[in-house]
DOLODO-415642 format. One record per residue (C-alpha): x, y, z; residue in three letters. Coordinates in pm, whole numbers, plus 50000, padded with zeros to 5 digits. Example, Ala and Ser with C-alpha at 12.3 -4.5 7.8 and 13.67 -1.06 7.14 Angstrom:
<rs>
512304955050780ALA 513674989450714SER 
</rs>
This chain:
<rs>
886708761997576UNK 887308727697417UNK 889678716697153UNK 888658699496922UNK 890288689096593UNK 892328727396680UNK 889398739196638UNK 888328762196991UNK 884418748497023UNK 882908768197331UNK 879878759097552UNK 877258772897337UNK 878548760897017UNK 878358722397145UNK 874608727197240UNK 873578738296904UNK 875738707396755UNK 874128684896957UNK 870948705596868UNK 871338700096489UNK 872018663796533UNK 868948658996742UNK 867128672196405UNK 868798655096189UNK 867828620596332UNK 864898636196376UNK 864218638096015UNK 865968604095960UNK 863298584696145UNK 860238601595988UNK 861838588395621UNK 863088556895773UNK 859688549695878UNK 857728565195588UNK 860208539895353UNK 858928513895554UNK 854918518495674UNK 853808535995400UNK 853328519095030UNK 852558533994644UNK 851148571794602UNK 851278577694976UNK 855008571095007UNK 855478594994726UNK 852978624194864UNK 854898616795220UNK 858648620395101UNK 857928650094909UNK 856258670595235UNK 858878661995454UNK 861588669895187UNK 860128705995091UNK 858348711095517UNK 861488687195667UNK 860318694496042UNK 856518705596015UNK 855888677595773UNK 858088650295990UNK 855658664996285UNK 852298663396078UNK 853208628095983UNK 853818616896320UNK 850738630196459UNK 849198616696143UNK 850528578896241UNK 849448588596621UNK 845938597796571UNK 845478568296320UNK 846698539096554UNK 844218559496798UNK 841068557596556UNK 842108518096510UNK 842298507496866UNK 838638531396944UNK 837288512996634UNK 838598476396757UNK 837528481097079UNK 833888493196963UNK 834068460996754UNK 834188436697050UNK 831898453097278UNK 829328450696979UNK 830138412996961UNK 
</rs>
């Protein structure tokens, strides 16, 4: 058991802090970076599935931004072999 503030914080207790923090900056990057890739009605539609789906929406916009800078480097590299 740990003291903290004189507050007795046990083993489990610290995990699921550290847990809920992990989740938390979790969601924090996924608006950070929606704030700052995405512009006009998609910013909008973004924000408002991650506020009312915080972690599915956070994870669909990820994969979203993973499969797209996928489908750009397939479609650049297509380009110069045609070239």
């Amino acid at each position: 058991m740990h003291n903290l503030l004189f507050v007795n914080i046990g083993s489990f207790e610290i995990v699921v802090i550290i847990a809920a923090l992990i989740a938390l900056l979790y969601l924090l990057v996924a608006v950070f970076q929606i704030l700052n890739r995405e512009t006009g009605v998609t910013k909008v539609l973004w924000i408002l599935i991650v506020l009312f789906f915080p972690y599915l929406g956070a994870t669909i916009y990820f994969l979203s931004r993973y499969l797209d800078s996928k489908k750009r480097k397939e479609n650049a590299r297509r380009d110069r072999e045609v070239q």
